[in-house]
C-alpha positions, -999 to 999 in steps of 0.1 A, spaced: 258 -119 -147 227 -107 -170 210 -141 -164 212 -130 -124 204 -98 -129 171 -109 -151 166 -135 -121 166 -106 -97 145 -85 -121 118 -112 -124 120 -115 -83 107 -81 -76 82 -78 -104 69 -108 -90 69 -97 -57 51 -64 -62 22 -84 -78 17 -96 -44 2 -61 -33 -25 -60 -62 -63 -55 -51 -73 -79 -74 -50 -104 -61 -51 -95 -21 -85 -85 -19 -104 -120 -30 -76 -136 0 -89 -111 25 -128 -118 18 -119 -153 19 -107 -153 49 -132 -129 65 -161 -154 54 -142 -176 71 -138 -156 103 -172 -145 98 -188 -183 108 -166 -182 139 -185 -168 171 -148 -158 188 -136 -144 156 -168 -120 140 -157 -92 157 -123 -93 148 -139 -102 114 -158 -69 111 -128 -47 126 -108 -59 101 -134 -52 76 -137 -17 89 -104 -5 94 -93 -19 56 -121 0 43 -109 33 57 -75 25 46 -86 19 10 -108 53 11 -80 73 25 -56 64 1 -78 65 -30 -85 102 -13 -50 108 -19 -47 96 -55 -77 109 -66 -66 147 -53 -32 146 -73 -47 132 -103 -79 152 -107 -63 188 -91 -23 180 -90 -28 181 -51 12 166 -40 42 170 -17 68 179 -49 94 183 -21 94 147 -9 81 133 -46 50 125 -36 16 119 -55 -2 95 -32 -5 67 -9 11 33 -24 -16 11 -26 0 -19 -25 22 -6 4 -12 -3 20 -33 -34 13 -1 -56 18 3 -38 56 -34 -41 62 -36 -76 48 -10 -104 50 -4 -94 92 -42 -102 95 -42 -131 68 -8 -153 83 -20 -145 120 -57 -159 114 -47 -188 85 -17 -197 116 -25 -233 130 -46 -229 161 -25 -258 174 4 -232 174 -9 -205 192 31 -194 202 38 -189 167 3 -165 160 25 -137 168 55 -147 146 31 -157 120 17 -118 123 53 -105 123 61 -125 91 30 -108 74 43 -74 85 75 -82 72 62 -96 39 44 -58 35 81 -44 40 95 -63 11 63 -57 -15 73 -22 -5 108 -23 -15 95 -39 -47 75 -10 -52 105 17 -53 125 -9 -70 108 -12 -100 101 20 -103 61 26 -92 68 45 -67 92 67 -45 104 58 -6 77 89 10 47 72 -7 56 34 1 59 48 36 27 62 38 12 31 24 34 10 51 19 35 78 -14 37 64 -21 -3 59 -3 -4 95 -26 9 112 -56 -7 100 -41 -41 110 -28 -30 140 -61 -11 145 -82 -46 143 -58 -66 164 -62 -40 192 -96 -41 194 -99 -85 186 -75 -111 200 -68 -137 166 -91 -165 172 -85 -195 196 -98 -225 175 -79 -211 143 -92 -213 107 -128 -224 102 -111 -251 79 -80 -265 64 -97 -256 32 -91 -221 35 -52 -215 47 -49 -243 18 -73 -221 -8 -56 -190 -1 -19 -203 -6 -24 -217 -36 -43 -183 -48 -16 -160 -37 13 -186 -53 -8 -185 -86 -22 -155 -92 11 -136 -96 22 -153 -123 -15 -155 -142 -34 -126 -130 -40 -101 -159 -25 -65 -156 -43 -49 -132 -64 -19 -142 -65 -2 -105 -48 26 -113 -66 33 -151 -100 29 -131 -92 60 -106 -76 85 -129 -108 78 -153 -126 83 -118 -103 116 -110 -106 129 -143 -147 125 -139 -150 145 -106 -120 171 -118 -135 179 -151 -97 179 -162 -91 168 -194 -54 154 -182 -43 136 -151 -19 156 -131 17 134 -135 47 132 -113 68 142 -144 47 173 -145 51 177 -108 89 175 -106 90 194 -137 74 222 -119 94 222 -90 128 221 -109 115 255 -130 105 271 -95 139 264 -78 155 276 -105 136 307 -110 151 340 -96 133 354 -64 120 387 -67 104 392 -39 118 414 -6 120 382 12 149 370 -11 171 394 0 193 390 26 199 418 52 230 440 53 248 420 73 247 387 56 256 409 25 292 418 40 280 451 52 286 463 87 
């Protein structure tokens, strides 16, 4: 039973790695040089470019604002945009649709559904182990969405598929690899140093102080006149 339980452990912490920058970035730029020496796939190329780059801005926005000045949802437990919800929705749909065979252009859109589907489960992880609650990974989820879906709007995948076998086959091997040997990633160290910086704050703004906040408000007696309830809800007339 503990040895399954440490199986299932291991499985999600594995997992989640999957979503790191440092891991899912180098696969992206990989690919987009690839796409990039392609004349029916630079445009998708650039969208893709595009839209992830407002998708990592936007939710390094939303980190940065409730680290440097506390700015949250307390309500629905919420401190920022899960990044690795994000990259993983912006990412793998993009990544399995273009690294897809071009010799089975049927599957291109199962390949795409697959990557969307991967993003859902790094997603999971993230709540699983803990890094995050169910209204962030969501936003990430939404966030990352829309960026892919954004860049396969505009660009149709490309017809003659990858520019080589060398890069679906460089790109596996990275992502089976990296999760195991990658270092710790220093992401989110880097933006509270960076919050901290543009704040002036001495402390990050935490989600234990947040909830801590909210629990002393809702327990705190109203005195103000809209706290009290008319005559009639008070059993008068």
């Amino acid at each position: 039973m503990l040895g399954a339980l440490g199986s299932l452990h291991y499985f999600w912490h594995l997992l989640t790695r999957l979503g790191e920058a440092q891991i899912l970035l180098p696969a992206a730029l990989l690919t987009t040089l690839g796409l990039l020496r392609q004349a029916d796939a630079r445009a998708l190329a650039i969208w893709w470019i595009a839209s992830l780059a407002v998708a990592i801005l936007v939710t390094a926005a939303s980190k940065v604002a409730f680290i440097g000045w506390g700015i949250g949802w307390p309500e629905l437990n919420f401190t920022g945009i899960s990044g690795h919800a994000m990259l993983a929705a912006a990412v793998y749909p993009l990544l399995l649709g273009t690294l897809a065979p071009s010799a089975s252009r049927a599957g291109r859109p199962l390949a795409v559904a697959a990557g969307f589907g991967l993003a859902l489960l790094i997603g999971v992880s993230r709540v699983v182990v803990g890094a995050h609650s169910v209204s962030e990974v969501l936003a990430g989820l939404m966030v990352g969405g829309i960026a892919s879906a954004m860049a396969l709007n505009w660009e149709d995948l490309p017809s003659t598929g990858p520019v080589s076998p060398l890069v679906p086959a460089v790109v596996a091997l990275w992502l089976m690899l990296m999760p195991v040997h990658a270092p710790v990633s220093r992401t989110h160290a880097m933006v509270t140093k960076f919050s901290l910086l543009l704040s002036g704050h001495s402390l990050p703004y935490t989600r234990s102080g947040m909830l801590r906040d909210l629990r002393r408000r809702q327990a705190a007696p109203c005195r103000t006149p809209a706290c009290t309830p008319p005559i009639a809800m008070q059993g008068g007339v």
